[in-house]
C-alpha positions as CSV (number, residue, x, y, z in Angstrom):
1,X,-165.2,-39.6,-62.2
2,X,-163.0,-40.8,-65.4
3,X,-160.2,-38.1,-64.1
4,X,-160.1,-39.9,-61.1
5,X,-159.1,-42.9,-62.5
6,X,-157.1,-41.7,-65.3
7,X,-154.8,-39.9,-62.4
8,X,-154.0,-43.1,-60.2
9,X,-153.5,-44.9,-63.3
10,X,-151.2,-42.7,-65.2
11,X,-149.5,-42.1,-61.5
12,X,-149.0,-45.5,-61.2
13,X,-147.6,-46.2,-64.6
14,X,-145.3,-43.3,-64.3
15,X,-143.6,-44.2,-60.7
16,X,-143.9,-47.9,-61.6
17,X,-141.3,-47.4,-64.2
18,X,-139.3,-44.3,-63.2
19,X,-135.6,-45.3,-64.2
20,X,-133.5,-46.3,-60.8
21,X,-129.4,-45.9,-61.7
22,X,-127.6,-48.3,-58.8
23,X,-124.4,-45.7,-58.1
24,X,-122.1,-48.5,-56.7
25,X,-122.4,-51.9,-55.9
26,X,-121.4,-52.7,-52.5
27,X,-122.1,-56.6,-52.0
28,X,-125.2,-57.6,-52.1
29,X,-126.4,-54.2,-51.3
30,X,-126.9,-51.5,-53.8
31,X,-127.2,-47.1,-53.6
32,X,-130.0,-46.6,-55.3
33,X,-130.0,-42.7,-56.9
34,X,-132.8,-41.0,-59.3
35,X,-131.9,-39.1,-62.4
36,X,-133.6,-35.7,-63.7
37,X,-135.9,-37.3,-65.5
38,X,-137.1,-39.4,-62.4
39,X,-137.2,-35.9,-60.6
40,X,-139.5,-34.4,-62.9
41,X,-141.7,-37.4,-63.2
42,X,-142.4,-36.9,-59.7
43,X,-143.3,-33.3,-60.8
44,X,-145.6,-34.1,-63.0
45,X,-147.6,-36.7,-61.2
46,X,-147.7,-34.2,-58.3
47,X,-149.6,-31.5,-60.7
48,X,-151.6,-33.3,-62.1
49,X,-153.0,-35.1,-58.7
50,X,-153.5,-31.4,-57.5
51,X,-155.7,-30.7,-60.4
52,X,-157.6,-34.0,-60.0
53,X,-158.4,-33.3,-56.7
54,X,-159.2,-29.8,-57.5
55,X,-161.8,-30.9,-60.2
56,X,-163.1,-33.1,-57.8
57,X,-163.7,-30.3,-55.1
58,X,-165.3,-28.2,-57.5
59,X,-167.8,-30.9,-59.2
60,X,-167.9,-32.8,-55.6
61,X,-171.9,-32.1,-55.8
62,X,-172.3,-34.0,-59.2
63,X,-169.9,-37.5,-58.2
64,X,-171.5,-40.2,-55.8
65,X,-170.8,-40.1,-52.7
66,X,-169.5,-43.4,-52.2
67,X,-167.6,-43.7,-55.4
68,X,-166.3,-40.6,-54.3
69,X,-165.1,-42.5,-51.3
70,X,-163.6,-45.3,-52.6
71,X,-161.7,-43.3,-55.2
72,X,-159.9,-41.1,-52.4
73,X,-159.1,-44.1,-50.6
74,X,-156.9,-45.5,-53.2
75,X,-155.5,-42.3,-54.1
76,X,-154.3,-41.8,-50.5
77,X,-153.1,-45.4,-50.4
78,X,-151.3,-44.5,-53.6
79,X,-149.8,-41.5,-52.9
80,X,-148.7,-43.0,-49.7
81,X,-147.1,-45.9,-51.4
82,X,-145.3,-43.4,-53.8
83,X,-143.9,-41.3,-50.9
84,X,-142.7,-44.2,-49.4
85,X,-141.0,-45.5,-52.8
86,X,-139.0,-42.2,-52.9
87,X,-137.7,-42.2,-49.7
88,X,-136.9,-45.6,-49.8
89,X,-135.9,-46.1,-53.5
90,X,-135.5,-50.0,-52.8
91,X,-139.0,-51.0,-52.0
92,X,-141.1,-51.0,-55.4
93,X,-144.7,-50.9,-53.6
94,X,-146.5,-48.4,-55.9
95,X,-147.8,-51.8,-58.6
96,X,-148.9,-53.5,-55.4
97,X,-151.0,-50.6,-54.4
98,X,-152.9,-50.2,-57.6
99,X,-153.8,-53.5,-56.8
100,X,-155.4,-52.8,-53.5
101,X,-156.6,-49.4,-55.1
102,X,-158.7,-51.9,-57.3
103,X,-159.4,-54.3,-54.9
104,X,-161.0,-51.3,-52.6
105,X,-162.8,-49.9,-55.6
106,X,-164.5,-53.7,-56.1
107,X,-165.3,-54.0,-52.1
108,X,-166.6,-50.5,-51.9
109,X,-168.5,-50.1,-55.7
110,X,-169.3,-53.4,-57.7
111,X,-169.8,-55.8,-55.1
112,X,-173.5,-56.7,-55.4
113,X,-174.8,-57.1,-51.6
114,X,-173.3,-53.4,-51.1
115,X,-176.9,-52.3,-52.5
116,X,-178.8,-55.2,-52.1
117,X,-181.0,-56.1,-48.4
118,X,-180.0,-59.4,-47.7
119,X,-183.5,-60.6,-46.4
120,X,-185.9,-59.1,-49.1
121,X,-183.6,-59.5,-51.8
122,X,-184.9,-55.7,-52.7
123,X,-182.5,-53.3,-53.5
124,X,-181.9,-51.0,-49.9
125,X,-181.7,-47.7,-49.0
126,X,-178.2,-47.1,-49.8
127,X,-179.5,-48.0,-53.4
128,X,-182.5,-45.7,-53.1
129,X,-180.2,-42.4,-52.2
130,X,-178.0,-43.5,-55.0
131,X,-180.7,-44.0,-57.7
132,X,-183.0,-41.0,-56.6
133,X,-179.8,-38.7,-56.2
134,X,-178.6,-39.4,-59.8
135,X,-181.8,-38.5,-61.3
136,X,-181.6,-35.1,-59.6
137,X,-177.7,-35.2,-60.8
138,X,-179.6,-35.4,-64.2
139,X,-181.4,-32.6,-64.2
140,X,-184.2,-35.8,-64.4
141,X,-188.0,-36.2,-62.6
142,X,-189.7,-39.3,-61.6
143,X,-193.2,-39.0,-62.0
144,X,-193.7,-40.2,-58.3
145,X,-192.6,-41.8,-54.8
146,X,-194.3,-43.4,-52.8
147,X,-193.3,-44.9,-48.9
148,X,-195.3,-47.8,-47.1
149,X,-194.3,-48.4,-43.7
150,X,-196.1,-51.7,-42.2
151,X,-196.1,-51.4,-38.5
152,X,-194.1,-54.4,-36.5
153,X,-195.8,-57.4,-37.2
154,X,-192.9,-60.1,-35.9
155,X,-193.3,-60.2,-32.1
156,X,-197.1,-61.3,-32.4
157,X,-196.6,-64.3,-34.9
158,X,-194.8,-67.5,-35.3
159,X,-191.6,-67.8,-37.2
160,X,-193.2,-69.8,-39.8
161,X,-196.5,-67.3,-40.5
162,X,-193.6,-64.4,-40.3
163,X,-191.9,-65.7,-43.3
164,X,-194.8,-66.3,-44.9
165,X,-195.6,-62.8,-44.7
166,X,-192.7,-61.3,-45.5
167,X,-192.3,-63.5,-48.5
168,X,-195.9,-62.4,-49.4
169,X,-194.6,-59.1,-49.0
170,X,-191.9,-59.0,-51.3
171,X,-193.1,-60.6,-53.7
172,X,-196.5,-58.2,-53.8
173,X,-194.1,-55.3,-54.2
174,X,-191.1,-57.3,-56.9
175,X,-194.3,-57.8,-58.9
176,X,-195.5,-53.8,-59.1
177,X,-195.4,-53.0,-62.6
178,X,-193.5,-50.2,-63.3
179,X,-192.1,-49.7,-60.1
180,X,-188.4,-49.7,-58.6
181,X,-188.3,-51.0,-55.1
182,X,-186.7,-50.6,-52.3
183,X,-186.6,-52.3,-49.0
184,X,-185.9,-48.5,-47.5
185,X,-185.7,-50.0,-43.5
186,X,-186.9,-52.6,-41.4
187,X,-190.1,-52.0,-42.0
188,X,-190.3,-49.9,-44.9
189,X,-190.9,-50.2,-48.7
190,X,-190.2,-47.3,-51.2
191,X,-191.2,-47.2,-55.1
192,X,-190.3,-44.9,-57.4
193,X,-192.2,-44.4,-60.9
194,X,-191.2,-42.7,-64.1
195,X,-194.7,-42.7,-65.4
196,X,-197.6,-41.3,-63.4
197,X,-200.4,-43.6,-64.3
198,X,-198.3,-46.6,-63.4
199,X,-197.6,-44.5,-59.9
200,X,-201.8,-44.3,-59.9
201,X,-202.4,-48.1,-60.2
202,X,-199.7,-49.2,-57.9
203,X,-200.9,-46.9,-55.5
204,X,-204.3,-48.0,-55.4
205,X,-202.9,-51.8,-55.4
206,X,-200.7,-50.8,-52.3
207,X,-204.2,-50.0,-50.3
208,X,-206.0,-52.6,-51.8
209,X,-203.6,-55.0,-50.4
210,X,-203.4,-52.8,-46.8
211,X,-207.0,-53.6,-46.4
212,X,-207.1,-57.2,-47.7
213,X,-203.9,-58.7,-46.1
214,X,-200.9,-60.5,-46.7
215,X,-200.0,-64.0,-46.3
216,X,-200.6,-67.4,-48.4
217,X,-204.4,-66.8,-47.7
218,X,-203.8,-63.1,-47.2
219,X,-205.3,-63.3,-43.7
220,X,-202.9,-60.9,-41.7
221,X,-204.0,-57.6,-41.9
222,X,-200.8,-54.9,-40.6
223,X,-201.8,-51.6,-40.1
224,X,-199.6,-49.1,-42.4
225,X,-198.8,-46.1,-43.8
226,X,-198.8,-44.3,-47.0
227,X,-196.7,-41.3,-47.7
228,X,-196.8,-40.3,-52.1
229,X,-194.8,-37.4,-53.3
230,X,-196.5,-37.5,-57.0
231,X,-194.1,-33.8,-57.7
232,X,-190.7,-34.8,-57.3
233,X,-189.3,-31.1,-58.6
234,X,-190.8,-30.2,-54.9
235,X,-187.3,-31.1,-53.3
236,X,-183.9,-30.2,-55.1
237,X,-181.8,-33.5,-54.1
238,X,-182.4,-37.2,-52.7
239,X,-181.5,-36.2,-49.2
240,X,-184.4,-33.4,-49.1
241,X,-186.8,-35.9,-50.3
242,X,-185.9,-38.2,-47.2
243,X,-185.6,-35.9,-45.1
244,X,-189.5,-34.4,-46.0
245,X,-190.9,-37.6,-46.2
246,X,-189.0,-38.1,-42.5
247,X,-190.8,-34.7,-41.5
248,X,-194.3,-35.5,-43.0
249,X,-194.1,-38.8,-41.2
250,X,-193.4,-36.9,-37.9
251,X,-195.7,-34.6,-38.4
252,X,-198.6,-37.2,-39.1
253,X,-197.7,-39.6,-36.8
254,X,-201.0,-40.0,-35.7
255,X,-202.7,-40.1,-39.0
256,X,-200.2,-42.9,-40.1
257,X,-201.1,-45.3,-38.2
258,X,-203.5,-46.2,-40.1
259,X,-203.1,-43.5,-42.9
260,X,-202.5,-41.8,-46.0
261,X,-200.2,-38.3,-46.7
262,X,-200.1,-36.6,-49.7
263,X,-196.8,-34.3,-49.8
264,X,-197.0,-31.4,-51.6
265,X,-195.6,-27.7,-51.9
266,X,-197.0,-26.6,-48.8
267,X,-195.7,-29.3,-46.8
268,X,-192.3,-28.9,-47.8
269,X,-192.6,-25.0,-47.3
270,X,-193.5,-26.0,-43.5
271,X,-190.2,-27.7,-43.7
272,X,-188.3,-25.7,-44.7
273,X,-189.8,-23.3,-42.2
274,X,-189.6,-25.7,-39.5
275,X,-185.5,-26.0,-40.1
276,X,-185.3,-22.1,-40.5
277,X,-186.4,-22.3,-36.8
278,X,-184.3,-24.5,-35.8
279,X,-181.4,-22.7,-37.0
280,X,-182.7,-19.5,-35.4
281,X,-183.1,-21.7,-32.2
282,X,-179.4,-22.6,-32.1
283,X,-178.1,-19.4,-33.2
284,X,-180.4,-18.0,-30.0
285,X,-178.6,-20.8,-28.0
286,X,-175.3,-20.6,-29.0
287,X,-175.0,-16.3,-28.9
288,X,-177.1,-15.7,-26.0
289,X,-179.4,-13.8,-27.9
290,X,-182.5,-15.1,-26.4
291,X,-185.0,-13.3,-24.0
292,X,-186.6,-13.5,-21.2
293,X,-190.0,-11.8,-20.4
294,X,-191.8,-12.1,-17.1
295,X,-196.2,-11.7,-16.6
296,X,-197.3,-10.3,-13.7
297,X,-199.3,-13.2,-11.2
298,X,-201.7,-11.6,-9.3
299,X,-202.9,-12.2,-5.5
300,X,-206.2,-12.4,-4.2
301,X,-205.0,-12.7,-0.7
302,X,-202.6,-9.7,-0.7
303,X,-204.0,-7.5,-3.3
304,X,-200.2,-7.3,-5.0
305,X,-198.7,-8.9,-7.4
306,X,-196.5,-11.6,-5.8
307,X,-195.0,-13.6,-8.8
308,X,-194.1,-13.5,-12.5
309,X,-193.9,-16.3,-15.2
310,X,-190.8,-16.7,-17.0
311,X,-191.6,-17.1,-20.9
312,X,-188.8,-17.0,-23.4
313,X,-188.6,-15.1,-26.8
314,X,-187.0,-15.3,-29.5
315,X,-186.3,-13.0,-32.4
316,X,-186.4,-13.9,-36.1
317,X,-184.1,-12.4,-39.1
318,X,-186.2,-9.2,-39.3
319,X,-186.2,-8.9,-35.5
320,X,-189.9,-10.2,-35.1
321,X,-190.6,-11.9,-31.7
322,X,-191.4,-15.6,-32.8
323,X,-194.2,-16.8,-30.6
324,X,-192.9,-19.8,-28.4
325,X,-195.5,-22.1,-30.1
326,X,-193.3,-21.9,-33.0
327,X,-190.4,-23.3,-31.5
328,X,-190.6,-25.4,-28.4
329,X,-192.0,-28.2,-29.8
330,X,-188.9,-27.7,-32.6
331,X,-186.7,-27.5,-29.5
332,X,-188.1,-30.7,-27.9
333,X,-188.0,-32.6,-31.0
334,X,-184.4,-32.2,-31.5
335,X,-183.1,-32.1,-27.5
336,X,-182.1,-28.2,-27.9
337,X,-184.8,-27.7,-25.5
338,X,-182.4,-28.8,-22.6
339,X,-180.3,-26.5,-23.3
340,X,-182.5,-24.0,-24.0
341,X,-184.4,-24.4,-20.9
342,X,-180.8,-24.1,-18.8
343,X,-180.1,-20.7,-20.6
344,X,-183.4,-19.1,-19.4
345,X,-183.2,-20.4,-15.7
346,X,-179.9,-18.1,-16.0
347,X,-181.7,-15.9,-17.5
348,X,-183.9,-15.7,-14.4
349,X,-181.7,-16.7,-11.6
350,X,-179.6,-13.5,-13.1
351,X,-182.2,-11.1,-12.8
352,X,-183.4,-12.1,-9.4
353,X,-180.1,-11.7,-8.2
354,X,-179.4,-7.9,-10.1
355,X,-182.5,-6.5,-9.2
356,X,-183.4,-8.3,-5.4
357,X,-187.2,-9.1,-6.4
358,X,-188.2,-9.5,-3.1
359,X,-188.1,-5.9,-2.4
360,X,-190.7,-5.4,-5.0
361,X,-193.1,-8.3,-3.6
362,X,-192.3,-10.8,-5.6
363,X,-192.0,-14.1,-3.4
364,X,-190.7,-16.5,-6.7
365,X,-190.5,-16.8,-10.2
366,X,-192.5,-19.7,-12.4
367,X,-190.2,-21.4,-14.9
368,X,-191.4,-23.9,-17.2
369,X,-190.1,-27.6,-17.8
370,X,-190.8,-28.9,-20.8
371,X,-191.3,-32.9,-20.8
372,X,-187.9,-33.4,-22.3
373,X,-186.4,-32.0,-19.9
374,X,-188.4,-33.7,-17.0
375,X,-186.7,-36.7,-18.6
376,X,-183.3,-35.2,-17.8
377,X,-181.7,-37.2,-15.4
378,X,-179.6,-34.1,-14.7
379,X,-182.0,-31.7,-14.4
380,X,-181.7,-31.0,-10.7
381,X,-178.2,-31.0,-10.1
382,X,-177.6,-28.7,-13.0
383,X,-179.9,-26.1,-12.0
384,X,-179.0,-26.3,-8.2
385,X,-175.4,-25.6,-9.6
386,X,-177.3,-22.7,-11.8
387,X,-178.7,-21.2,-8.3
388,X,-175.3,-21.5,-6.0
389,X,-174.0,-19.6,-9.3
390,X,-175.8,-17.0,-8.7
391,X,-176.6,-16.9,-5.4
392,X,-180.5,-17.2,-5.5
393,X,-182.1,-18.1,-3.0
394,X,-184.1,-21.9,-3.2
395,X,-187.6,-20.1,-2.5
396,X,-187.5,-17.9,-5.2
397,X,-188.1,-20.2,-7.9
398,X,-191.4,-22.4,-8.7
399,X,-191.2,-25.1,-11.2
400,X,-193.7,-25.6,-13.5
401,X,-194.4,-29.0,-14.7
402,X,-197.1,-30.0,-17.3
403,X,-199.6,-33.3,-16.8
404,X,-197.5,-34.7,-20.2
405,X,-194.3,-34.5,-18.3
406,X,-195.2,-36.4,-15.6
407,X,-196.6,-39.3,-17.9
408,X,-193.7,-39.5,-19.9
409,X,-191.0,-39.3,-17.8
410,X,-192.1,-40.3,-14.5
411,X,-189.5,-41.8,-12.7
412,X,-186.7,-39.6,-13.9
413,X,-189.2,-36.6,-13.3
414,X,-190.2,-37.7,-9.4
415,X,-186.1,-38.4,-8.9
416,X,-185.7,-35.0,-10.1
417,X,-188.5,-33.0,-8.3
418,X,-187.4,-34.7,-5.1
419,X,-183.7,-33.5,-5.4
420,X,-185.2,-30.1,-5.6
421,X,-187.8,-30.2,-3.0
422,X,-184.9,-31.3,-1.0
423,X,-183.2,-27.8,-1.9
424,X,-186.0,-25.7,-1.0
425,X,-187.3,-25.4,-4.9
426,X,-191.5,-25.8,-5.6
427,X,-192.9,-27.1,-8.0
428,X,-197.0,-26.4,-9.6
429,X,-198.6,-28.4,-11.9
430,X,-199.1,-26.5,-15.3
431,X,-202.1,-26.4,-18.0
432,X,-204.5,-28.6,-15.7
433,X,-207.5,-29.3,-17.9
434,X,-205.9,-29.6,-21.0
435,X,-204.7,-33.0,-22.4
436,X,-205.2,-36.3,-20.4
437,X,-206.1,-35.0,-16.8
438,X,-206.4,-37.4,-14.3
439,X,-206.7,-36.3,-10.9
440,X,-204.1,-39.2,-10.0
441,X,-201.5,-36.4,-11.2
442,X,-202.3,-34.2,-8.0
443,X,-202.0,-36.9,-5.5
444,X,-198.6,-38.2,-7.0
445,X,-197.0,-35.5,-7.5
446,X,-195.4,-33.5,-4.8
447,X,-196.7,-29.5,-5.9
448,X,-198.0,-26.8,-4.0
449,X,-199.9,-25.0,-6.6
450,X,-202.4,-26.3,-9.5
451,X,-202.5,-23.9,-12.8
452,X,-206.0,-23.8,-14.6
453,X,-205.1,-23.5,-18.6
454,X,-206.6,-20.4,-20.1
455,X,-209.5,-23.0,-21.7
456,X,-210.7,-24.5,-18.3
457,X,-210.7,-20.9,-16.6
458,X,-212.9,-20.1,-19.9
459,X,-215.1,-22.9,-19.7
460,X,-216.6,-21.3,-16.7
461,X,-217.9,-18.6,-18.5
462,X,-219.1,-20.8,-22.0
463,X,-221.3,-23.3,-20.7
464,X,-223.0,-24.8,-17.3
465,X,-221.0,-28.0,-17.6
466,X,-217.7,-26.1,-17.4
467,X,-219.1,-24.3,-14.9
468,X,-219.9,-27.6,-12.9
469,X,-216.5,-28.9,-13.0
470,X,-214.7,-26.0,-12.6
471,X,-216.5,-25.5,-9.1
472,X,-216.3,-29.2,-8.6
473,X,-212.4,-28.7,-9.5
474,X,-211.9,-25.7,-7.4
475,X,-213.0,-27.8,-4.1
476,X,-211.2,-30.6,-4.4
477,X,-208.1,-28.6,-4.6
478,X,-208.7,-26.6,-1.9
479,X,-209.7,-29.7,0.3
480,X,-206.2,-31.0,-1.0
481,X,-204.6,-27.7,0.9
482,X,-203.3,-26.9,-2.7
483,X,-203.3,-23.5,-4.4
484,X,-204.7,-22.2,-7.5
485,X,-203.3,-20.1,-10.2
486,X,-206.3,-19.3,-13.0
487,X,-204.4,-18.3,-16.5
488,X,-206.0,-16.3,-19.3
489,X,-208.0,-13.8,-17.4
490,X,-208.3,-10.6,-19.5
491,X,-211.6,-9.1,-18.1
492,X,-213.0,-7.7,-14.6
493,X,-216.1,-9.9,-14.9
494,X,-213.6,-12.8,-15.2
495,X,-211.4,-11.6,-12.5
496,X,-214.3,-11.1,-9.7
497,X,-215.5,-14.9,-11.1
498,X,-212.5,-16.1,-10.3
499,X,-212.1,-14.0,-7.1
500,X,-215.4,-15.1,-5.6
501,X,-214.6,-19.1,-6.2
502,X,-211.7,-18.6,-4.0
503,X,-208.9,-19.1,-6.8
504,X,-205.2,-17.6,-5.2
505,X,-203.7,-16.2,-7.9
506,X,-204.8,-14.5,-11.1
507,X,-202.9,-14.2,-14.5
508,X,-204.1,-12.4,-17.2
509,X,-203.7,-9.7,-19.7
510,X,-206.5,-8.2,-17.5
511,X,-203.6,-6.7,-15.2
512,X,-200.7,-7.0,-18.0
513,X,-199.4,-9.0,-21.1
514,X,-195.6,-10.2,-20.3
515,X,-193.2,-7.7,-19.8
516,X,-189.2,-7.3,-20.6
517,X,-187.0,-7.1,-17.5
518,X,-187.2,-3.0,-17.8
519,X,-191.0,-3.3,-18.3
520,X,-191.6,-5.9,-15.3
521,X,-189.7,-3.7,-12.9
522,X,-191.1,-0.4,-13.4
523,X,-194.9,-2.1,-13.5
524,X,-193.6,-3.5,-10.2
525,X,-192.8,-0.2,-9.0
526,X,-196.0,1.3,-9.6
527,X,-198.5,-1.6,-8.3
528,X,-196.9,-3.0,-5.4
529,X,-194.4,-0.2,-3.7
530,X,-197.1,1.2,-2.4
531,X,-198.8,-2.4,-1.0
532,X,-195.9,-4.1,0.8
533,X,-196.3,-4.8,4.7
């Protein structure tokens, strides 16, 4: 840091009062020429910046990021100002810049609103990074951290009782001994401790005053939640600890509504896991490395197998297939997954094409939609593109659509499906059973086939409720002229169950677990040659 300042100093002083020789007077306007001694000023200010910035480059991880900032600003600005001084040996700019260098270096550094939120009067979050970072710059722990977030409380009070909460607020958490606090966001606070047993008594203060309330007569109770990091060696910098305590928010979100989270090791081991996938996710997207295998669907009605279900893999860094739990909701979190979902109906539309699956039986492939990308409002028109690309006919494919997809995104989802329909593209209704069924999904939207989750076609067999509305299920579906797909069928007794109740299609590793493209082909080749009309 001292370096830095040292160089635009010196520099300054140096240029300022490098020795001009006028060569001839001509009027009032003057030749202005530089001597060696000028020349090899120039020299030396131009080393030595090199090696400043050098230094800087290699130590970048130990200086503040904003001082670090403002620093380079005036050395640009300087440098600038001293380029311009040689060229033009008449303008004497370079003292004027040191001024603005230090002007810049007040604006950006010591000004005292720069770390300051201007409602709370707590120190903000810029200030937390700074402080937190610079104890991990010292090779320092604090004992403990601990985030509140109170949920919105504004909208539902006056402006008057609003105040009077937030002042009660503030001044609950200025009064915390031992604490440093920070107003980390609209609605957050964060402390940080040095010593663990002060860390221990604010903490139980913080949910003593969750479930009394704040105010003047502490009569607003505001839902909240707790996240405490009581190990802070468990991250390596400030921006890991945010960014876990980020990620155990997300992962709790839930719980925190009204809540408390304790991060520890393991948590930040799912982390870090959790952004090792990710990585592998975009590596898949951005190489092409991803694959596509396809499970056999069977039909009662023909006896052959007359559709597949598209299911994506990936590979890990020891060439492990990671199962697609592991990263579609990783891929849905961070938008990848519309990507992602665009290389597979490639993937599919591609093989379709190469291999002509109708001359194996197969009538169309299923391909998931994930409810991100339901909420793609350019969902149809890319993959319409996707399948004049390749040729494929509209038929061939059958979207599959879960119950929270249409909930989330409904009006960008029914847009979509009806852009398609209007192609020739299907659609089926994925996972009924599982989350928050309601039968008004069936009626809305516009799908020719209803998927039973592996669970519901189970609770058939566990119990004689399941068994009830399974039956009940089946009817209603078939009075609806709909067809039904029954997943997770892996023995005979379960496939004549299913058979009897009139379900369409079976899928199951009872005929096959999903196959690569090599695999699916010859397993077509085998079972359905032999049983095409």
């Amino acid at each position: 840091m001292h370096i830095y300042y040292a160089a635009a100093i010196i520099g300054s002083v140096i240029i300022y009062t490098l020795p001009i020789h006028h060569s001839k007077e001509l009027g009032s306007d003057a030749v202005y020429t530089y001597g060696p001694s000028v020349s090899a000023a120039y020299i030396i200010v131009l080393i030595f910046i090199i090696n400043v910035l050098a230094t800087a480059i290699k130590h970048r991880n130990a200086i503040n990021p904003q001082r670090s900032k403002a620093i380079t600003i005036w050395m640009i600005f300087w440098i600038a100002s001293a380029v311009v001084q040689f060229f033009h040996r008449e303008i004497l700019i370079v003292s004027f810049s040191s001024c603005i260098g230090i002007l810049i270096l007040f604006i950006m550094l010591e000004t005292p609103l720069t770390n300051i939120d201007r409602t709370s009067g707590l120190f903000n979050y810029n200030a937390l990074v700074q402080y937190m970072q610079q104890y991990y710059n010292d090779g320092r722990q604090f004992a403990s951290v601990v985030f509140v977030r109170l949920n919105s409380f504004q909208n539902n009070l006056t402006p008057s009782v609003a105040r009077d909460i937030n002042y009660s607020i503030v001044r609950f958490f200025s009064d915390i001994p031992g604490a440093v606090t920070f107003k980390s966001g609209e609605d957050k606070v964060t402390m940080m401790f040095d010593d663990a047993n002060a860390a221990s008594d604010a903490f139980e203060l913080v949910q003593e005053k969750i479930r009394t309330g704040w105010g003047t007569n502490s009569d607003i109770v505001i839902p909240a939640g707790i996240i405490c990091i009581p190990d802070s060696t468990i991250a390596g910098n400030a921006a890991e600890m945010l960014y876990l305590t980020s990620y155990a928010r997300q992962r709790n979100r839930e719980f925190l509504e009204n809540g408390l989270v304790f991060v520890d090791i393991n948590v930040l081991n799912e982390m870090k896991d959790a952004q090792r996938i990710e990585q592998l996710v975009k590596d898949s997207i951005d190489n092409d490395t991803i694959a596509v295998y396809y499970q056999p669907i069977y039909s009662t009605k023909t006896g052959r197998f007359s559709s597949a279900e598209a299911l994506v893999r990936i590979k890990d860094e020891d060439g492990n297939i990671l199962p697609p739990a592991k990263f579609i909701d990783i891929a849905e979190k961070n938008s990848s997954i519309i990507k992602l979902g665009e290389l597979i109906f490639e993937h599919v539309c591609r093989f379709i094409k190469k291999h002509d699956l109708r001359q194996y039986g197969i009538d169309y492939i299923e391909v998931n939609l994930s409810a991100v990308q339901c909420s793609y409002e350019q969902l149809a028109e890319r993959y319409i593109n996707i399948l004049k690309k390749y040729d494929v006919a509209p038929d061939m494919i059958n979207l599959e659509i879960t119950e929270s997809a249409s909930i989330g995104a409904r009006n960008a989802l029914i847009n979509n499906m009806h852009a398609l329909l209007d192609y020739g593209v299907h659609f089926s209704l994925d996972d009924f059973g599982t989350g928050q069924s309601n039968l008004n999904y069936i009626i809305d939207m516009p799908v020719d086939i209803i998927k039973f989750d592996r669970s519901m076609s189970m609770s058939y067999f566990n119990n004689s409720k399941g068994k009830y509305i399974m039956n009940a299920s089946i009817n209603m579906i078939h009075d609806l002229q709909l067809e039904i797909v029954s997943e997770g069928i892996e023995t005979a007794e379960q496939f004549e169950a299913m058979n009897a109740l009139g379900v369409s299609y079976i899928q199951g590793y009872y005929f096959s677990k999903p196959l690569c493209c090599r695999d699916f082909i010859e397993f077509l080749k085998e079972h359905n040659t032999d049983k095409q009309d």
